[in-house]
N, C-alpha and C positions, 0 to 999 in steps of 0.2 A: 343649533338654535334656530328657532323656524323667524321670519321675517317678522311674523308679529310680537315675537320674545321683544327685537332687539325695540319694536318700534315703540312698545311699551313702557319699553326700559328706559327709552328717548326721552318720551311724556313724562313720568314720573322723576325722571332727571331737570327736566325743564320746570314742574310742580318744584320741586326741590330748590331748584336754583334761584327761583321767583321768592320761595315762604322765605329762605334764608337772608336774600336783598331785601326783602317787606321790613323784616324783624329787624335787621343790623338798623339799615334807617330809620324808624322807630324810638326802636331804644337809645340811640346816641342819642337823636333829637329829643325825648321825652327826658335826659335824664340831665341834656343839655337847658331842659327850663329850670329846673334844679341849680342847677349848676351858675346859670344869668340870673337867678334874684338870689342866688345867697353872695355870687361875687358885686351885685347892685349895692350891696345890703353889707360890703366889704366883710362879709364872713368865710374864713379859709376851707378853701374848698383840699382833701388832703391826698383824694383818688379822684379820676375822669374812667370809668371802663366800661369797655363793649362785651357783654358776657361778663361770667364769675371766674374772678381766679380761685375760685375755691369750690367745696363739694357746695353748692347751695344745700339747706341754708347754714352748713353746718363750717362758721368762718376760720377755724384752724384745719382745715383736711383738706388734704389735696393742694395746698396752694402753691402754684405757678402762672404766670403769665406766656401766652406767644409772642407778644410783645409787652415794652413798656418803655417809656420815658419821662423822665424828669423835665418839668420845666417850670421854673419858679418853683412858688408851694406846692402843685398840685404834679400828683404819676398819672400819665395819661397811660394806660393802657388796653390791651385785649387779651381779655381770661380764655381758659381752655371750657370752660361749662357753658354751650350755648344755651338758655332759658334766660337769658333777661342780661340784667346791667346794672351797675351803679355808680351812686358820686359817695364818697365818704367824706362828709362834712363837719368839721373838727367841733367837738363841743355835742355830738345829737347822738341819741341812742338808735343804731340804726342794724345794718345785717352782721357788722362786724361785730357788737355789743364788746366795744373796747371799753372794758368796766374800770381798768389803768387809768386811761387819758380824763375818761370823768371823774374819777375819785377825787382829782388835783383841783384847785380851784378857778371858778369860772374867767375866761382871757376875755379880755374886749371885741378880738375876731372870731370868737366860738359861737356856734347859733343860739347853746343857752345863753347868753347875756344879750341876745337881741330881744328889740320890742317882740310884744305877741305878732300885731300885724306885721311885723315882719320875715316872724317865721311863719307864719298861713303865709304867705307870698311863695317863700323858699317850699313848701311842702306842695301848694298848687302849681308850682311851675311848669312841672312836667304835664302836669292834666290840662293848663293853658296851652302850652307848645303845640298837645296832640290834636285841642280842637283847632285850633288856628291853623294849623299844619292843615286838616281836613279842609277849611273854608278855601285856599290857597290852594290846594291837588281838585277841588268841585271848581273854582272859580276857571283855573285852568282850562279845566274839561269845558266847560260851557262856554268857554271862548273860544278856544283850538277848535271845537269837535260837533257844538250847536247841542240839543237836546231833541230828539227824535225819540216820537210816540205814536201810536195805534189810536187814535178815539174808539171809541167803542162801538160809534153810529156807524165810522169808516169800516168796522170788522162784518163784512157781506156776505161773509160763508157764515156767520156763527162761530163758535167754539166748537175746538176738538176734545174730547175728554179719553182719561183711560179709563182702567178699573176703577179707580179710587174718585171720579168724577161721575162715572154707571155708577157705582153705592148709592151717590148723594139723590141718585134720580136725574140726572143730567144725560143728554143726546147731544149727538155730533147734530151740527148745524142750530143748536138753540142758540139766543141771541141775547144773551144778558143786561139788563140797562141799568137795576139796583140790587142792593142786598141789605136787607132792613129795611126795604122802601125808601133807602139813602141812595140818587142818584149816584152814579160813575162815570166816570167823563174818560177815562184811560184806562187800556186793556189790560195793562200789566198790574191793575192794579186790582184785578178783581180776585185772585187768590189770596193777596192780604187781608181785604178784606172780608172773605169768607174764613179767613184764619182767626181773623179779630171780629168774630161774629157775634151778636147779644146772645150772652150764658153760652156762645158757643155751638149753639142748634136754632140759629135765627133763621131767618129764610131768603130765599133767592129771586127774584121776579123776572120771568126772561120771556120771551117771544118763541112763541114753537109752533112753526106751520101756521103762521099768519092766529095764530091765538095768544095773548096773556096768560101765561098761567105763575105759579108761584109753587113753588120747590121746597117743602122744612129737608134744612141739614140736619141729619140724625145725628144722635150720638156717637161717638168714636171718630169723626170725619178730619176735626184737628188730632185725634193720635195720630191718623194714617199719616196726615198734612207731612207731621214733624219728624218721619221717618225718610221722606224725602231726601235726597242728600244732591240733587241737580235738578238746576227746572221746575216745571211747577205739573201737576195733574191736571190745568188747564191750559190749552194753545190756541190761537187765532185759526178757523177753521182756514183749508186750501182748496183751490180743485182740483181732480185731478188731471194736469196737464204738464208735460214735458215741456219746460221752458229750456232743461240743459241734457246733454244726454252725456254723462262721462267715458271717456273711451275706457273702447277693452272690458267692457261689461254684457251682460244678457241682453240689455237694453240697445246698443251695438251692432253685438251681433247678430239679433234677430230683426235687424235694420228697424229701429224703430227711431222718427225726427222729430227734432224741436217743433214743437208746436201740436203735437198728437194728443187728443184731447180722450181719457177712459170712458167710454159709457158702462160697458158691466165687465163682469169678471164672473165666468164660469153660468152666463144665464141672468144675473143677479146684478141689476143696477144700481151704476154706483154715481155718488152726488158728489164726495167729498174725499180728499186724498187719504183721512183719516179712516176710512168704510174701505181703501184698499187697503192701506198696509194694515189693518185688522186682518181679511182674507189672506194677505201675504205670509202674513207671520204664521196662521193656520194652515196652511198648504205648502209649503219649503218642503222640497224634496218629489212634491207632484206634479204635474201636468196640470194647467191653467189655459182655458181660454180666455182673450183679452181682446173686448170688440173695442175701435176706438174711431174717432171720426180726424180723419186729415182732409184738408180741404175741402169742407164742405158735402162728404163724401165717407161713408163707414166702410171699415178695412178690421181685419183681426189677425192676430197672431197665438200660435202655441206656443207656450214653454214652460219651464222649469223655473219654482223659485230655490238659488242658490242658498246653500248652507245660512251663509252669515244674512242671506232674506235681501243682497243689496243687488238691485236690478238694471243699476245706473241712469236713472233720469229722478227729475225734482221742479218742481214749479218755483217761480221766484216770486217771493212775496211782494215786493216793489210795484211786480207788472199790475199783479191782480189786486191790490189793497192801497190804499190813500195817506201811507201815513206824513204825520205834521211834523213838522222841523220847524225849532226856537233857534232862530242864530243872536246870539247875544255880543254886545258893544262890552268895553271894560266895566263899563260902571251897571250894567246891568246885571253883568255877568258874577260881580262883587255882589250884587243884589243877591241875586239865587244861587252865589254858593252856601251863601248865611242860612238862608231857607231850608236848603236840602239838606244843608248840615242838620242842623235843627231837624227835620222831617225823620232822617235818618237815624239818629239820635234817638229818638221820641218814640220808632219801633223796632230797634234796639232794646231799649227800657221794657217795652212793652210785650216783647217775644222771651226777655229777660225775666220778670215778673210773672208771667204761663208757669214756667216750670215750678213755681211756688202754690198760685193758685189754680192752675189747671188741672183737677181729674183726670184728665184723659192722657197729660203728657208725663212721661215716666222718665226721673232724669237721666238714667243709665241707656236712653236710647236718644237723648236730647244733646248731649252733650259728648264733648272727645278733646282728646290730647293734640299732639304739634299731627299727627298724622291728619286727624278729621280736618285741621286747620290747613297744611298742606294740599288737602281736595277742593280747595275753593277757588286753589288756580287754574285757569286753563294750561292741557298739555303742550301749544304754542303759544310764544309769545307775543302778546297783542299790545301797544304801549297804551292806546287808552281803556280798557279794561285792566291795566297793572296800575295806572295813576287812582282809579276807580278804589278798587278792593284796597289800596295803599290808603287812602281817603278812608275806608270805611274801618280797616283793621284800626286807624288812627284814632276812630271813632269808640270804638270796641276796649282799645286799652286806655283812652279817657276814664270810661266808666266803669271798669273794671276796679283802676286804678284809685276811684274814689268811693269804692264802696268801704263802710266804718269797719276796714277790720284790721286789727294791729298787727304793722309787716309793712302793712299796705299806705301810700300818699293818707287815704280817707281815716285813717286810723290814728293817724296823728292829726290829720284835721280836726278829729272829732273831738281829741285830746284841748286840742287849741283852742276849739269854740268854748271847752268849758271854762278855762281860764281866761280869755276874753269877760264869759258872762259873769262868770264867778268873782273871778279877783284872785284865785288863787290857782298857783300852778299844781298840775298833776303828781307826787312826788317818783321822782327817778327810778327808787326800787318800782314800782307801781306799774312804771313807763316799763322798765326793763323787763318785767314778771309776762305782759299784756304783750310786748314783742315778741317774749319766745313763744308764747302759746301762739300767739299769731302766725309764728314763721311754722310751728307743726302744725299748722290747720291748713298751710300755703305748700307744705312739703305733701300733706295726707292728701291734697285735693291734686296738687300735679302726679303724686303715684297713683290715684283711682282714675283720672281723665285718660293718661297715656296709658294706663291699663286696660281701659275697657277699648281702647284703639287697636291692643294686640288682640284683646280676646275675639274681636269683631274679625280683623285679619283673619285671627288661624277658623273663627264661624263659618266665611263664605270659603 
């Protein structure tokens, strides 16, 4: 097995080991808001569990736990099915559809004999947990780690584009300031908003070679966008200059030092590090000349661009670009995690809502199972990038969790608001018909997700 097998295997093991800690915490804590307004609300709680002891959603098959204990009324344990968790709360039509225990009549600790608002409390629990959980993992972050960003005035090279950037009409070194004639103040956030562009083919206003000019996004620009699966098809332009030079590389050997600044490559000058490794990637495997100025002084070198195109040197962003760092106090930092949460939230919903009303996005290329989800983590572990995505996943099974569909938190919320408004309760057969249809729309939708995860696998 060649060195890059194992190191792969490494990465996708540490991906692994990161989705599996994201989800166990999670879930406990989602199911543990469950769990604190129905024991507030003194309704017996009759299972605590991490995972399903059973085949989800089918609650007689397969049942066993890894673990489990007793203590008081409730069995704390962990099922053998990792996809999810739950609380079994006496008296509620829920994954077990114990049709026995309800038949009997309603007990003073069972959730039907609580007030309405008391069971909207017990049902939002978990979707309370996971935003607050998210305000508390952002508030963290903004305290521990500051908030570092690019303005957009500070990015002095322009933007780098790929392919899908050349579509739009875009060049390396353009200098972006709005899109929709809607200032931007931050570089990372110019891909959003060309994602959330008017009708989608709105337009771009940048600076190119000391002119204004103005860019329409064609159509197809968000399919390409949402095929993405790392990064964005836009990056803060570099130049090209050796700020590091890694040993044991081309860059190395062919004695080239920190600080060696490219003018062209093969005749052909170059401006911007993105105009080389363009040329690099085209020429891997041939003979390059590389005119470059050291000390105030031009020097060149021949060589060869290696297989995998890596030549060992990189400029550092830091040296060449300006960016601003937020270092935030406790109470500020409470401030903008509410913010961000909300922010975060709000284009969630909204990248959410594309695959409904977007033309251009298809859901079978939009969406994926625990694999696609498992690719969001980095192959090392980084603690605040894993607080980060832990924040956001938290975010993610908020709203998931409260969409109107029977199975789901939102599905019995939605059950609840009618009898709030109404006056009268939904009846049981009703509840219980609208669960199982729920739970095969929640079984059809995890076998088509993690389906189109493998067929993508055996694709590439």
């Amino acid at each position: 097995m060649s060195l890059s097998s194992v190191l792969l295997m490494s990465g996708n093991a540490i991906k692994g080991l990161q989705l599996f800690a994201a989800l166990s915490i999670l879930i406990v804590l989602h199911e543990f808001g469950h769990y604190f307004f129905a024991r507030l609300f003194k309704t017996r709680v009759e299972k605590f569990y991490l995972f399903f002891d059973f085949l989800f959603p089918f609650s007689g098959l397969l049942n066993f736990s890894l673990f489990k204990k007793q203590k008081g009324d409730t069995l704390y344990g962990i099922g053998w099915f990792p996809l999810g968790g739950y609380v079994k709360i006496s008296g509620m039509i829920d994954e077990s559809m114990d049709k026995e225990a309800l038949a009997k009549p309603a007990e003073e600790w069972e959730y039907r004999s609580k007030k309405p608002y008391q069971r909207l409390f017990i049902m939002l629990g978990g979707i309370i947990v996971n935003v607050l959980l998210a305000i508390v993992l952002y508030v963290v972050v903004f305290c521990a780690y500051g908030e570092e960003y690019l303005p957009v005035n500070n990015a002095v090279y322009g933007i780098a584009v790929d392919s899908i950037g050349k579509s739009i009409g875009l060049e390396n070194g353009d200098m972006i300031h709005s899109i929709d004639n809607m200032p931007i103040d931050r570089f990372d956030h110019i891909p959003k908003r060309i994602f959330y562009s008017k009708n989608q083919t709105g337009t771009i206003q940048l600076t190119r070679n000391g002119k204004d000019i103005t860019v329409n996004i064609p159509k197809g620009t968000v399919a390409k966008m949402s095929k993405l699966k790392k990064g964005g098809f836009i990056s803060f332009g570099m130049p090209p200059v050796a700020d590091t030079i890694i040993p044991k590389t081309i860059a190395e050997k062919e004695h080239m030092l920190k600080g060696d600044s490219i003018i062209s490559v093969n005749g052909q000058t170059i401006k911007y590090l993105s105009e080389f490794n363009e040329i690099k990637i085209a020429t891997f495997g041939t003979p390059i000349s590389i005119v470059f100025m050291r000390n105030n002084a031009l020097d060149s070198v021949r060589l060869t661009i290696p297989k995998d195109s890596l030549l060992g040197f990189q400029p550092l962003a830091a040296k060449h670009l300006r960016f601003e760092k937020i270092h935030y106090g406790l109470f500020s930092g409470i401030g903008r995690g509410f913010t961000y949460t909300y922010e975060q939230f709000i284009d969630y919903v909204t990248q959410f809502g594309l695959i409904f009303t977007s033309k251009e996005i298809k859901v079978n290329e939009s969406v994926g199972g625990i694999i696609s989800f498992g690719q969001i983590f980095p192959s090392t572990f980084d603690l605040e990038l894993f607080i980060r995505l832990l924040a956001f996943i938290s975010i993610i099974l908020a709203f998931m969790n409260l969409l109107p569909i029977p199975g789901l938190d939102g599905g019995y919320v939605l059950f609840l608001l009618f009898e709030m408004i109404t006056g009268k309760a939904v009846s049981e057969k009703v509840m219980e018909r609208a669960t199982t249809v729920g739970l095969v729309l929640l079984l059809t939708a995890m076998v088509y997700f993690n389906g189109l995860d493998i067929f993508k696998l055996f694709r590439h």
